[in-house]
N, C-alpha and C positions, 0 to 999 in steps of 0.2 A: 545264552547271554552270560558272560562274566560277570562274578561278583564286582567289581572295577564300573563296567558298563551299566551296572543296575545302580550303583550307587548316582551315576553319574544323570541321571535321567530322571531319579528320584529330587536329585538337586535341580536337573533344569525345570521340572514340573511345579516344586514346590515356591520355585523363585516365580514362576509365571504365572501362579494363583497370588503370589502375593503382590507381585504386579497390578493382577487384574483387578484385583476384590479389597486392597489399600483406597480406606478411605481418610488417612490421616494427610496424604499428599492433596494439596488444593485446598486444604480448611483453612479460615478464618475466621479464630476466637473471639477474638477481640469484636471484630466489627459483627459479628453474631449475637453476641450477649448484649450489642448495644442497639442492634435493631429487633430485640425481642423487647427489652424493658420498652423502647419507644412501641411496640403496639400491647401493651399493657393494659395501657390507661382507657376507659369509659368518659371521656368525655366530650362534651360538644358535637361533632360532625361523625364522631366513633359512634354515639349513644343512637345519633336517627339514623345510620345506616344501619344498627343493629334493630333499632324498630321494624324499620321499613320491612327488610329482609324478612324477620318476622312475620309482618304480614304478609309479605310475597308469598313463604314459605303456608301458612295458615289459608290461604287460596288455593294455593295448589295442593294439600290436600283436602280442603272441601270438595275443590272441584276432580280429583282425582288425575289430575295433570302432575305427571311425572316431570315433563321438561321445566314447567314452574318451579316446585320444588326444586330442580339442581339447580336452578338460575338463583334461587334466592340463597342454596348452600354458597354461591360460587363468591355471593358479593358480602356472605358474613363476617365478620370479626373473632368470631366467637376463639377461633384458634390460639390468637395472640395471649391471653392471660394463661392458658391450660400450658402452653410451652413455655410461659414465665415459670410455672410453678415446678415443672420438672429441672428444667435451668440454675432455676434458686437454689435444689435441694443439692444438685449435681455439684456446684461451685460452691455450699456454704452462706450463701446469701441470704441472711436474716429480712434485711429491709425488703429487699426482691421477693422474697415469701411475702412475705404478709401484701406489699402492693397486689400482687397476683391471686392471692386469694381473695382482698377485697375485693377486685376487678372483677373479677369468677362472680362473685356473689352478688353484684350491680349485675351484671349481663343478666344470671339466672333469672334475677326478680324484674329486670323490664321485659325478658322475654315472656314468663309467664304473666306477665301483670298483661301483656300485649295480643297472648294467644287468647287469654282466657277472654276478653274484652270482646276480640275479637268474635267466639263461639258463641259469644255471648247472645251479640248484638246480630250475628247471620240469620237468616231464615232458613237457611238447610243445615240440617245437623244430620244429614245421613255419614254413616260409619262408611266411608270407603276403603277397599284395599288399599289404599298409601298412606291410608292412618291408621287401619287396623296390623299392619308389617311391624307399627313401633310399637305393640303391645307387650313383644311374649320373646324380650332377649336373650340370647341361647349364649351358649360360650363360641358358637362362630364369630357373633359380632366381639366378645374378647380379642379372637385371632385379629380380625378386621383391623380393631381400634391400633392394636398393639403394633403391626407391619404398616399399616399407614403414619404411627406415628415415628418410628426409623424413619420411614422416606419423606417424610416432613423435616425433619431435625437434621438430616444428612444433606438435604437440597438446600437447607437455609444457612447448613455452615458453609457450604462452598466461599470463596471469593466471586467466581464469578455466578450472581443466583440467576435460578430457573423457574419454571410455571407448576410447580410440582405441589405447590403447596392449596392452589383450587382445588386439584383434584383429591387430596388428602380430606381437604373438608367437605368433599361430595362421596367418598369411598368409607372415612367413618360416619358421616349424616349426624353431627350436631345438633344441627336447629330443629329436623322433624320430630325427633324426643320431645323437644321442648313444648313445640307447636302442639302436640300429642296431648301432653300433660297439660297443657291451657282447655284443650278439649274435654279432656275428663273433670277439670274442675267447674268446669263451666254447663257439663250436661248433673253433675255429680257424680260419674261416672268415675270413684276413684281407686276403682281396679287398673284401670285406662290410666292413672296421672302417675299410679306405682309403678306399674309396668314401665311407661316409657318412662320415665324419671330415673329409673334406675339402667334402662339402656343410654342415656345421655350420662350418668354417673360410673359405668364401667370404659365406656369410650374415655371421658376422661381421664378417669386413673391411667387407662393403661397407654394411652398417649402422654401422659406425662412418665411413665415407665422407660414407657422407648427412649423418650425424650432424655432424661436422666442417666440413661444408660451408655448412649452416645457422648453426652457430655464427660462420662467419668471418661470411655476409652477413646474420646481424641486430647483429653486429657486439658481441658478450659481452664484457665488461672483459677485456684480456688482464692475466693475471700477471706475465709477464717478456717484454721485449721482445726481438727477434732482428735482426741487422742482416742490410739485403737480401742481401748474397751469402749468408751461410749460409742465407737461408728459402728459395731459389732450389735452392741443393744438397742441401736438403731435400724438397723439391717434386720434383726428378727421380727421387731415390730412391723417393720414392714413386708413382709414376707406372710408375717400372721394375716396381716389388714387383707394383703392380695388375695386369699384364700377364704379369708371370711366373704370378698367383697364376689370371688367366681363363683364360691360354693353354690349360690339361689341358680344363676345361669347354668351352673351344667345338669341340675336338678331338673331345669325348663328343658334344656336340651336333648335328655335322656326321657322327659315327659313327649315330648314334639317326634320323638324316634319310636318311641312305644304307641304314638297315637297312626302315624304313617304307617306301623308295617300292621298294625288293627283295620285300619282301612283298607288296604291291600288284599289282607287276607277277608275283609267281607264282603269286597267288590268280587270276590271270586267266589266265596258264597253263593251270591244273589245268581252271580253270573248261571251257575253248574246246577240249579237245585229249585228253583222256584219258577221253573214251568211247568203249568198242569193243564189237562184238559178241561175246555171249554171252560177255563179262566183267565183271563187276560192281567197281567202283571203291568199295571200303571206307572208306577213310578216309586221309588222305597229312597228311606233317609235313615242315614247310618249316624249315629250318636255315639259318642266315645268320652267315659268319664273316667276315675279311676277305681271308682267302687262296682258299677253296673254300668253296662254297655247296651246299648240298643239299636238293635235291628229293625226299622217300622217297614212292613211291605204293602202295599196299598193296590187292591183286587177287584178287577166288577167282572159279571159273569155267574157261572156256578160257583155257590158256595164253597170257600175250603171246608173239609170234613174235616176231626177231629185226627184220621190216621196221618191226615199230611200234613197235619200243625207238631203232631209227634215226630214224624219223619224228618222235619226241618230243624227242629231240636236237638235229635239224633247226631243228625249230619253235621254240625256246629265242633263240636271236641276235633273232627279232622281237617279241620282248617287253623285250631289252634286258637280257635277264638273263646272258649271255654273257660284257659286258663292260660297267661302269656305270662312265661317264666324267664330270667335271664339270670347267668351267673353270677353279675357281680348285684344286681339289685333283684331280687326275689320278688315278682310283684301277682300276684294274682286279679284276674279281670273277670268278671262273672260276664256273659254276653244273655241276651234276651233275644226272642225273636216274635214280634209281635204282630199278629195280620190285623188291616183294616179291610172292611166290607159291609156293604150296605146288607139288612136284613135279605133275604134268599125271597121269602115270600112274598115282600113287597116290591123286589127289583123286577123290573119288566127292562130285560137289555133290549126289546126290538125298542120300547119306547125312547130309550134310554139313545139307543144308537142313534132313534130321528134328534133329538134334541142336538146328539155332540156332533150330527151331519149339517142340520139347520143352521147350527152357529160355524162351523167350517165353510159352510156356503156363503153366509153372511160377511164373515170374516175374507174369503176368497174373493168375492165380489168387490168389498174395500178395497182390497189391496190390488185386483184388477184396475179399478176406475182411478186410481191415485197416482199408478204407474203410466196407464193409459193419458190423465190428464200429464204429466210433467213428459211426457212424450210425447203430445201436442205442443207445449209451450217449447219445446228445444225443437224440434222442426218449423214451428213458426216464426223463431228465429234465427233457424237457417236459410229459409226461404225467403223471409227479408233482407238477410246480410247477401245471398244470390243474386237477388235485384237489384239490390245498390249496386252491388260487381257490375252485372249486367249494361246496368243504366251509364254507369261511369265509362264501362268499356266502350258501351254503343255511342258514348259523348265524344271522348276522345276521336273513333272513326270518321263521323261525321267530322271535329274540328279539322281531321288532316284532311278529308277528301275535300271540305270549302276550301282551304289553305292551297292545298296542288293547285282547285282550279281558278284563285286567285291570283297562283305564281305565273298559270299560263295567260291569261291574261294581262295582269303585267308586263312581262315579255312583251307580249305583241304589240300593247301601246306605247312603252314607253321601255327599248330596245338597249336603251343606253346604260340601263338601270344591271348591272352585274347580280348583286344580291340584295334580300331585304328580311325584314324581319318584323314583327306584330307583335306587340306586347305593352303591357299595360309597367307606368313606371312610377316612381312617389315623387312629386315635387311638392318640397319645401321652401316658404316665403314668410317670410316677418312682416306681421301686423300688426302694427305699432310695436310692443314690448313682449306679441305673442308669437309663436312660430307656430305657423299654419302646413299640414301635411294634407295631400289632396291626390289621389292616384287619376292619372289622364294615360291615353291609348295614343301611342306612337307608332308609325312608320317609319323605322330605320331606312335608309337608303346607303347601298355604295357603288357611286358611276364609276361611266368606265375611264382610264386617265384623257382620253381626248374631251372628254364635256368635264371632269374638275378644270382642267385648268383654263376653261373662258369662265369665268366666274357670275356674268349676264348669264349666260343658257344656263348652266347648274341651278340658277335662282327660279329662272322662268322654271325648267324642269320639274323640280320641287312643288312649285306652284301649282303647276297642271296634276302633278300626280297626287298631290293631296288634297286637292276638289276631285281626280278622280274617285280617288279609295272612298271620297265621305260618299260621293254616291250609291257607291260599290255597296258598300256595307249599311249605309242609311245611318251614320252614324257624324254629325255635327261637329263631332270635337275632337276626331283625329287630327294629331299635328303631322305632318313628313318634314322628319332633320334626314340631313346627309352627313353621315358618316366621314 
């Protein structure tokens, strides 16, 4: 390929990224800056929806309902001031600051004045995984906050807007921080309000990051100009604050990395190394702190002896669990390995075995009879829903075979008669000022053209056949009309 042709491909590539990846074409400044200041504001129908949501939010983690939670993200407010305030900084806007940070600081204090009330006043305060996830924010949820707020701030400048912005408040998780932090003040739990308080506090910086970043490069009318030194000394200050504000999270992060690969390596431990004879390995709980680590292995059977409690010690340095080193943080972890077991002398495993067979048995037979029982009540009513079929089907039979040998009979007495038809119809009649509905059984009739048209025999007809049917049927208050 010629120089010539390389240039030429270089250009049509470069023109088709910037085609594709231009997000200056389709914005609208103006009407952006003016539908962020309008959701600003905390008040009246903003304040209960951000309640409410709240406690949607404060349910669904009690209850440990995930789809709650994103339903209560879906319907919050919380967004509108966090992208005032990036907005503000972006375009110069004095007043737009400070409205935005008020607004920030109303939301904050109803939301926890709302979570907290709430844990308060529950009767379960069990710790679920969807409120212990907002304890222990790493620097992933930075990455999160920071690419959700681009695609927040990029969909709301469009002209024409999109749905993007739910899912931005359900992809960084606002409210659960908050909801969190109501929790931990409310149990006193306030390792729990730190933690998450400061995950809902890095979400925001750095969606107002993104936020302000976008603003500078689609380039938003500024309000007041700044001259270069001070937007310079401005810029580093900010730059510091970001750094102070990641620093705790990549600390968490790098703690959460070093706790994973301890676990790893002492699942593989237990796995390779702590089967003995005529001991049986019950169940072990691996503990991980940053000064001593512990191993708990929990044993019935033969006694561990003394060389396999050495042995297990031993074995610990080639898994790594010893001491866990890494280059850029030097961290040493002392690990432990600790057996439990009942006294040797006093275990009696044949006893021991009837006991945990007895309660296996016991246990088995419940869950025989319960399953047993809800597997009688579903076939007892399938066996009823059967019979109704049945009964319905065998109704229906029986109605057509009376009806054929109704038809044949009609026929034969009264020849003239073409077709007919049995059915029950609603007449409506005014009594006095009320209107009265009353269902009566007709006999449709349609003769054949030589008896409509003497209008005498049609009548007579009629007559005969609708004393015959009441006989037929034993029924008094068939009418016969013709058709």
């Amino acid at each position: 390929m010629s120089e010539q042709n390389t240039k030429s491909l270089i250009y049509v590539l470069r023109k088709l990224a910037i085609d594709t990846l231009s997000i200056r074409e389709g914005s609208d400044p103006e009407a952006t800056i003016e539908g962020i200041t309008k959701d600003i504001s905390f008040k009246g129908h903003a304040a209960w929806i951000l309640i409410f949501s709240i406690l949607i939010a404060s349910i669904g983690l009690n209850a440990n309902s995930t789809a709650t939670v994103i339903g209560a993200m879906l319907i919050s407010p919380l967004m509108g001031p966090i992208l005032g305030i990036g907005t503000a900084i972006g375009i110069h806007d004095v007043d737009m600051m400070r409205r935005a940070l008020k607004n920030l600081a109303i939301a904050v204090f109803i939301s926890l004045a709302t979570s907290t009330l709430y844990f308060a006043l529950t009767p379960l305060n069990l710790e679920q995984s969807e409120l212990l996830a907002r304890t222990k924010p790493t620097i992933l949820d930075v990455f999160v906050a920071f690419f959700g707020g681009f695609s927040g701030i990029i969909a709301g400048s469009r002209k024409e807007k999109s749905n993007v912005i739910p899912g931005v408040a359900i992809a960084t998780a606002l409210m659960p921080p908050l909801c969190t932090a109501g929790y931990g003040l409310a149990t006193g739990m306030y390792s729990y309000f730190f933690g998450a308080f400061y995950l809902f506090f890095i979400n925001s910086v750095f969606i107002t990051l993104s936020t302000y970043i976008v603003v500078k490069f689609l380039r938003f009318p500024v309000k007041t100009f700044i001259d270069r030194a001070r937007y310079r000394k401005y810029r580093s200050i900010l730059f510091a604050f970001l750094i102070i504000v990641v620093s705790p999270s990549a600390v968490i992060f790098f703690k959460v990395i070093q706790e994973t690969r301890f676990k790893i390596s002492a699942d593989a431990f237990i796995k390779d190394n702590t089967t003995f004879n005529e001991s049986e390995l019950l169940t072990s709980k691996v503990s991980y702190t940053d000064s001593l680590s512990v191993i708990d292995l929990y044993y019935m059977g033969k006694k561990i002896d003394e060389g396999q409690i050495v042995f297990l010690n031993e074995m610990i340095p080639r898994y790594g669990l010893s001491a866990t080193k890494d280059e850029m943080f030097p961290v040493t972890i002392k690990t432990e390995v600790r057996i439990h077991q009942e006294d040797g002398q006093d275990f009696d495993i044949d006893e021991k075995f009837a006991q945990y067979s007895n309660t296996l048995h016991v246990n088995l037979l419940k869950d025989i009879y319960t399953k047993n029982d809800e597997l009688i009540k579903d076939k007892d009513l399938k066996i009823k829903l059967l019979e109704k079929r049945i009964f319905n089907l065998t109704k229906e039979q029986e109605d057509t075979l009376h009806l054929d040998q109704i038809s044949k009979e009609l026929h034969f007495q009264f020849p003239q008669v073409k077709r007919f038809a049995i059915n029950d119809i609603t007449i409506q009649s005014w009594v006095g000022d009320s209107l009265v509905s009353e269902k009566s059984p007709v006999l449709l009739l349609e003769l054949d053209e030589k008896t409509k048209k003497k209008e005498k025999q049609s009548q007579e007809l009629t007559q005969r056949t609708q004393e015959w049917i009441r006989i037929r049927l034993n029924n008094e208050e068939i009418k016969a009309l013709v058709l």
